[in-house]
TORTOR-835717 format. One line per 8 residues: their letters; for each residue x, y, z of N, C-alpha, C. Coordinates in Angstrom, 3 decimals, decimal comma. Example, Ala and Ser with C-alpha at 12.3 -4.5 7.8 and 13.67 -1.06 7.14 Angstrom:
REM residues 2
as = 13,190 -5,690 7,800 12,300 -4,500 7,800 13,200 -3,300 7,800 | 12,850 -2,250 7,080 13,670 -1,060 7,140 12,900 0,030 7,870
This chain:
REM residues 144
xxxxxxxx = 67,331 -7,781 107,804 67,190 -6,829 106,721 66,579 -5,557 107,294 | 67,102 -4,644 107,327 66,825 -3,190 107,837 66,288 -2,389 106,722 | 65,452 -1,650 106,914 64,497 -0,592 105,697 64,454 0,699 106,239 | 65,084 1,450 105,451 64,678 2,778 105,517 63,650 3,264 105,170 | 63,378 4,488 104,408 62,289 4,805 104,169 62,164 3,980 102,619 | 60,817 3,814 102,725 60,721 2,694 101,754 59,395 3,168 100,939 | 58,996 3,131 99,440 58,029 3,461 98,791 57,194 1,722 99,148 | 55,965 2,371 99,445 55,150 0,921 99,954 55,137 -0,264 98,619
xxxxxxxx = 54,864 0,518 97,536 55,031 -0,599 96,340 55,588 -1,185 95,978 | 57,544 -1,068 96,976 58,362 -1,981 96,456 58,176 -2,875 98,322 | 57,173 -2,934 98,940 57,330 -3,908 99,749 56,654 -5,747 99,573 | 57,651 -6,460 99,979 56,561 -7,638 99,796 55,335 -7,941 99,834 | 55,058 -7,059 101,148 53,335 -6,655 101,808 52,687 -6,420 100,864 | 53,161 -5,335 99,850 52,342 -4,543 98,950 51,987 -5,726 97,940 | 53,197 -6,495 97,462 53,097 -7,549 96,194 52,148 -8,593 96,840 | 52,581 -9,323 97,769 51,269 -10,232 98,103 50,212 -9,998 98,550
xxxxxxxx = 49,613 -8,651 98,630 48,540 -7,925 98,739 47,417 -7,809 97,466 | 48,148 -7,261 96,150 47,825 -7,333 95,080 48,034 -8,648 94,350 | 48,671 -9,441 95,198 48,845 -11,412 94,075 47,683 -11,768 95,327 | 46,861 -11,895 96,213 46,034 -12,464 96,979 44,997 -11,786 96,471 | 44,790 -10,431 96,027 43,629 -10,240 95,133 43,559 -10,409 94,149 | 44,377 -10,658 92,977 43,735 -11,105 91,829 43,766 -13,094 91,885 | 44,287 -13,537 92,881 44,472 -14,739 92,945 43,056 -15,285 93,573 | 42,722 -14,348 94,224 41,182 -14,497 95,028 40,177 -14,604 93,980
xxxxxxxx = 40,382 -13,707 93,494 39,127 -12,683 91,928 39,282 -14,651 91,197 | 40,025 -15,101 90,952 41,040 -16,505 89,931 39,614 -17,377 90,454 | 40,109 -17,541 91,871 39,593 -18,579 92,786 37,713 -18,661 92,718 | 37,391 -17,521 92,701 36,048 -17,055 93,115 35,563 -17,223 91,627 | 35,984 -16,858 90,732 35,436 -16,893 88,926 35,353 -18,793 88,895 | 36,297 -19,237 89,040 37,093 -20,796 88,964 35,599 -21,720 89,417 | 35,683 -21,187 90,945 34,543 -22,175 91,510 33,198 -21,607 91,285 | 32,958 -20,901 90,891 31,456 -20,020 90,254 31,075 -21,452 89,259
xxxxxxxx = 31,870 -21,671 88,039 31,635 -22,673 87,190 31,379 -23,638 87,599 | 31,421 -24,311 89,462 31,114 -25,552 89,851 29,765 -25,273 90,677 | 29,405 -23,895 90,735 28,263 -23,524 91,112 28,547 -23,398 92,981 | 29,944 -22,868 93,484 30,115 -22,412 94,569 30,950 -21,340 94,901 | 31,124 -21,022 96,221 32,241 -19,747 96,472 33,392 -20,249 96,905 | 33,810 -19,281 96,780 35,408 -19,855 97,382 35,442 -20,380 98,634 | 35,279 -19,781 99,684 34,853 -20,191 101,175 34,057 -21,621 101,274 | 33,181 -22,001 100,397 32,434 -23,196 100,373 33,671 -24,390 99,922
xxxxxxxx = 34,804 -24,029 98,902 35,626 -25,083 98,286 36,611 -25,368 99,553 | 36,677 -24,698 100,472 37,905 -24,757 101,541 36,938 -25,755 102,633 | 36,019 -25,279 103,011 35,284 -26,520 103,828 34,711 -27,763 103,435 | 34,552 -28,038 102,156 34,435 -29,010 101,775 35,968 -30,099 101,575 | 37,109 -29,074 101,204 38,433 -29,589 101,322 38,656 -30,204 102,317 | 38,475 -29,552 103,828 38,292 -29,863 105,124 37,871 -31,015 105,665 | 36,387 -31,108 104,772 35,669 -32,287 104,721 35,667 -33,350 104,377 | 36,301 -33,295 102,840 37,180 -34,300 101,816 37,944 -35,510 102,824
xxxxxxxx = 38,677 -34,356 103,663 40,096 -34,697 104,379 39,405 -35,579 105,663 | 38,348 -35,387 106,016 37,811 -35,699 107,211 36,428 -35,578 107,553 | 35,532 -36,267 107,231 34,158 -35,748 107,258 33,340 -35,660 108,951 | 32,462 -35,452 108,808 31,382 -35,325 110,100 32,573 -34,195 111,372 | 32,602 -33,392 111,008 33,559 -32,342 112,244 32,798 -31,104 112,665 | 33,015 -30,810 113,546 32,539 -29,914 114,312 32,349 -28,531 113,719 | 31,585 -27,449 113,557 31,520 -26,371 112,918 33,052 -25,409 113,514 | 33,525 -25,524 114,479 34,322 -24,725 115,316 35,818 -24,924 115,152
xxxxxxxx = 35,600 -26,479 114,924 37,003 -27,238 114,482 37,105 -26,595 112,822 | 36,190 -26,562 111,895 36,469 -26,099 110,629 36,752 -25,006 110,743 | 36,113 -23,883 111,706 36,618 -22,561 111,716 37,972 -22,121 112,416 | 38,583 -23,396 112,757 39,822 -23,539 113,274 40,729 -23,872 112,641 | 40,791 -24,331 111,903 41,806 -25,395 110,826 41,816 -24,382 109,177 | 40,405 -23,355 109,584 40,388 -22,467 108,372 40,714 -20,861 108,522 | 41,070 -20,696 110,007 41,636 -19,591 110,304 40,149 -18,474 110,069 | 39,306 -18,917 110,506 38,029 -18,165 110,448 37,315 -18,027 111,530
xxxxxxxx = 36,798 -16,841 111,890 35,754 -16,426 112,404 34,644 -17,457 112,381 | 33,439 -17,509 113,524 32,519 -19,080 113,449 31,555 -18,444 112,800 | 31,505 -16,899 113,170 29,746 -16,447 112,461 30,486 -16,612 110,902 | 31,480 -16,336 110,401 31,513 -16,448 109,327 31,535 -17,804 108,657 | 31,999 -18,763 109,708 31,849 -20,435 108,773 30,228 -20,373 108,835 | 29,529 -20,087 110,071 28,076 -20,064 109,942 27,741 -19,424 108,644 | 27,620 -18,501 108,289 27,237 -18,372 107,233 27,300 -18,866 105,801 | 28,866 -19,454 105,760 29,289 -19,751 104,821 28,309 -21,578 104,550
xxxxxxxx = 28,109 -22,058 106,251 27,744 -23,345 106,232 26,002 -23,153 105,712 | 25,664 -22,259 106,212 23,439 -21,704 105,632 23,652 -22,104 104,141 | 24,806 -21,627 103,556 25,047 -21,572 101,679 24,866 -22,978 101,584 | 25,099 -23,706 101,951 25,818 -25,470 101,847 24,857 -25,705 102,070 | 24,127 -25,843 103,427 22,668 -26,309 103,684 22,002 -26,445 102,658 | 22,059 -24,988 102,387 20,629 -25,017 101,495 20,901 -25,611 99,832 | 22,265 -25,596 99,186 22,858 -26,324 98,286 22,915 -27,045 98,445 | 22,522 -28,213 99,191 22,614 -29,411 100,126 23,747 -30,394 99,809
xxxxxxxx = 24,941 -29,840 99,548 25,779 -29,941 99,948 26,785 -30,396 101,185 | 25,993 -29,908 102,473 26,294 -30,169 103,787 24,998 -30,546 104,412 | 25,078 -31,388 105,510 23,857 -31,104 106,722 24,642 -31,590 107,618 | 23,604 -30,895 108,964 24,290 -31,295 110,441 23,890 -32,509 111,055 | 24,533 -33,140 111,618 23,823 -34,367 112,583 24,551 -33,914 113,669 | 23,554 -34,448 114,545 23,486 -34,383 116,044 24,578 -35,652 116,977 | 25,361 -35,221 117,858 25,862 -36,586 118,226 25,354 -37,218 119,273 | 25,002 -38,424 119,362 24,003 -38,960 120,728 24,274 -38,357 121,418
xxxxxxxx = 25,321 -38,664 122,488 26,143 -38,926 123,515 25,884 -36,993 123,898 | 25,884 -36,033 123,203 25,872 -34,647 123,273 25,147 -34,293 122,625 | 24,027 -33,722 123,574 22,800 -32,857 122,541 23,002 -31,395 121,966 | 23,890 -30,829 122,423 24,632 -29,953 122,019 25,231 -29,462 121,021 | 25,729 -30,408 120,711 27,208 -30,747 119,722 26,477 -31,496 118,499 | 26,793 -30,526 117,407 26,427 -30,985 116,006 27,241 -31,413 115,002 | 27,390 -32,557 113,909 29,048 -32,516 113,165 28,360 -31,635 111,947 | 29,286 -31,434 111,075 28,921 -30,900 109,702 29,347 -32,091 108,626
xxxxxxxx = 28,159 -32,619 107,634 28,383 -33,957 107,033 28,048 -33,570 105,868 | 28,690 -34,455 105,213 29,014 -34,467 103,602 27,899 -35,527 103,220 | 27,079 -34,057 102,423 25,526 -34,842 101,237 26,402 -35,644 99,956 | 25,817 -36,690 99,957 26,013 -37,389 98,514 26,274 -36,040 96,815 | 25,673 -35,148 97,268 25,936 -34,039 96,462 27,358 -33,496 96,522 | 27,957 -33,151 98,124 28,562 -32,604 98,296 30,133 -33,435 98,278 | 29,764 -34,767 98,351 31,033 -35,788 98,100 31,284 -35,562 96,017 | 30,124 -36,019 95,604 30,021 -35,871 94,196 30,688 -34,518 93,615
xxxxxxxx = 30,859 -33,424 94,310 31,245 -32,234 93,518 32,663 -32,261 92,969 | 33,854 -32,845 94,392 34,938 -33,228 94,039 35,476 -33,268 92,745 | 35,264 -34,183 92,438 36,202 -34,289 90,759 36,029 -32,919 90,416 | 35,000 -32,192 90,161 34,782 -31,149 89,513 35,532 -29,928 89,902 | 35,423 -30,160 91,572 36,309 -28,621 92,104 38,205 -29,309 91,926 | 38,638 -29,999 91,785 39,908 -31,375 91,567 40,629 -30,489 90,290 | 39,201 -30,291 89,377 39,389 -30,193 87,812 39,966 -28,970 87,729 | 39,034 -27,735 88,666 38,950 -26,471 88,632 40,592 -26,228 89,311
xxxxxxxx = 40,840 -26,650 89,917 41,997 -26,635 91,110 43,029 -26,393 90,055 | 43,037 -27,424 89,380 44,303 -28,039 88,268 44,616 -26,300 87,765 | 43,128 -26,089 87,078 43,270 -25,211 86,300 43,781 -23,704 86,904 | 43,192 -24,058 88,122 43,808 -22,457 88,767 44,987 -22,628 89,138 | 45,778 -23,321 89,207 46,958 -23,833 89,780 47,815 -23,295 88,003 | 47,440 -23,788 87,089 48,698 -23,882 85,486 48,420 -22,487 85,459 | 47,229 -21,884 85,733 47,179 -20,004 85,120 47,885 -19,245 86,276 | 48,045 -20,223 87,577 48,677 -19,202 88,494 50,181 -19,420 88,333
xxxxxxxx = 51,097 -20,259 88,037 52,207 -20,206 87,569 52,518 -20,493 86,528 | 52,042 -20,215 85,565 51,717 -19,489 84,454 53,088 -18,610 83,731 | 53,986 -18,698 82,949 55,026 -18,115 82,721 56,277 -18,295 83,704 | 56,086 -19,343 84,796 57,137 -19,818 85,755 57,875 -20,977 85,320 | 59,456 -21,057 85,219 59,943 -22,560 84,920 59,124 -23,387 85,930 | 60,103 -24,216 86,151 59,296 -25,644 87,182 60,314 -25,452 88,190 | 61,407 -24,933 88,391 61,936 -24,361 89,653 61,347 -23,117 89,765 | 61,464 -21,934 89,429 60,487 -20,752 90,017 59,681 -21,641 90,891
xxxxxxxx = 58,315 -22,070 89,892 57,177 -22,498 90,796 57,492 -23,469 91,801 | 58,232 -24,352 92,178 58,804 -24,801 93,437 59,435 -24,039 94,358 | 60,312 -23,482 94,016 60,736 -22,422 95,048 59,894 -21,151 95,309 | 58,534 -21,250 94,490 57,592 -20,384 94,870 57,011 -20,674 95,752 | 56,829 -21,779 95,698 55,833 -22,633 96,729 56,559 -23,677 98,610 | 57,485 -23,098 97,748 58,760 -23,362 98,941 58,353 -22,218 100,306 | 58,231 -20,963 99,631 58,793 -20,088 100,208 57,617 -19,302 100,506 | 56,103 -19,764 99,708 54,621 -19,133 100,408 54,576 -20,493 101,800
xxxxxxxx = 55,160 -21,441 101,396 54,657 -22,558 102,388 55,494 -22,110 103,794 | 56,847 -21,538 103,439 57,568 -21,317 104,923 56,973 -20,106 105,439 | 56,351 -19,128 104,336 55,700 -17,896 104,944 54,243 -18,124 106,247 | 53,786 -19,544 105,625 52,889 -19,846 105,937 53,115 -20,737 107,692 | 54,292 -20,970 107,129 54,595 -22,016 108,557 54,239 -23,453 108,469 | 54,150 -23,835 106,892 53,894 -24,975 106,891 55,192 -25,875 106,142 | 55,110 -27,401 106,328 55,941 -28,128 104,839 55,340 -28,410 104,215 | 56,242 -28,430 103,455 56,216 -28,869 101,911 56,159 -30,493 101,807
């Protein structure tokens, strides 16, 4: 597909620019009500999936910067939500572990999910939203 001169507002760039910010603004209001940030619901997802992992491996698998999982992980700490353990064998090397708090939140962020999920396709048949999700997932490089 070749483009000439092109007004930026009719580019895809431009549309998923403005659907990743109000979809963000969605996300960030959504998990406020479970008493976290958005960044906190993705490492705990992480965690869900796999607990006790490395701070570096989460900032890997989350496409993030480490000072920024660091920071994001101080929030958790202190929500105690997360803590670190140490692994014998490496004094070095710390995992990031899931508090009885932070297993417990689940259902709740599960609930929130649902809900951000029906307002985000929202006025879509049930093919739209599959072939919506078809086609953020191939953008993404992932399957379905």
């Amino acid at each position: 597909m070749q483009y000439g001169f092109m007004e930026f507002r009719d580019t895809v760039s431009y549309l998923l620019s403005k659907l990743t910010t109000a979809h963000r603004n969605l996300l960030e209001k959504s998990v406020q009500d479970v008493g976290l940030h958005s960044g906190q619901a993705f490492i705990l997802l992480e965690l869900w999936k796999k607990d006790e992992q490395r701070q570096v491996d989460l900032a890997e698998k989350l496409n993030l910067a480490a000072p920024t999982v660091n920071k994001i992980l101080g929030g958790m700490l202190e929500a105690d939500l997360v803590t670190r353990k140490k692994v014998d064998n490496d004094a070095r090397s710390t995992r990031i572990v899931l508090t009885p708090k932070g297993r417990n939140v689940r259902p709740l962020l599960e609930q929130k999910w649902v809900e951000i999920e029906e307002q985000t396709i929202l006025g879509l048949t049930e093919t739209e939203a599959l072939i919506l999700k078809q086609l953020l997932s191939k953008l993404l490089g992932e399957d379905v």
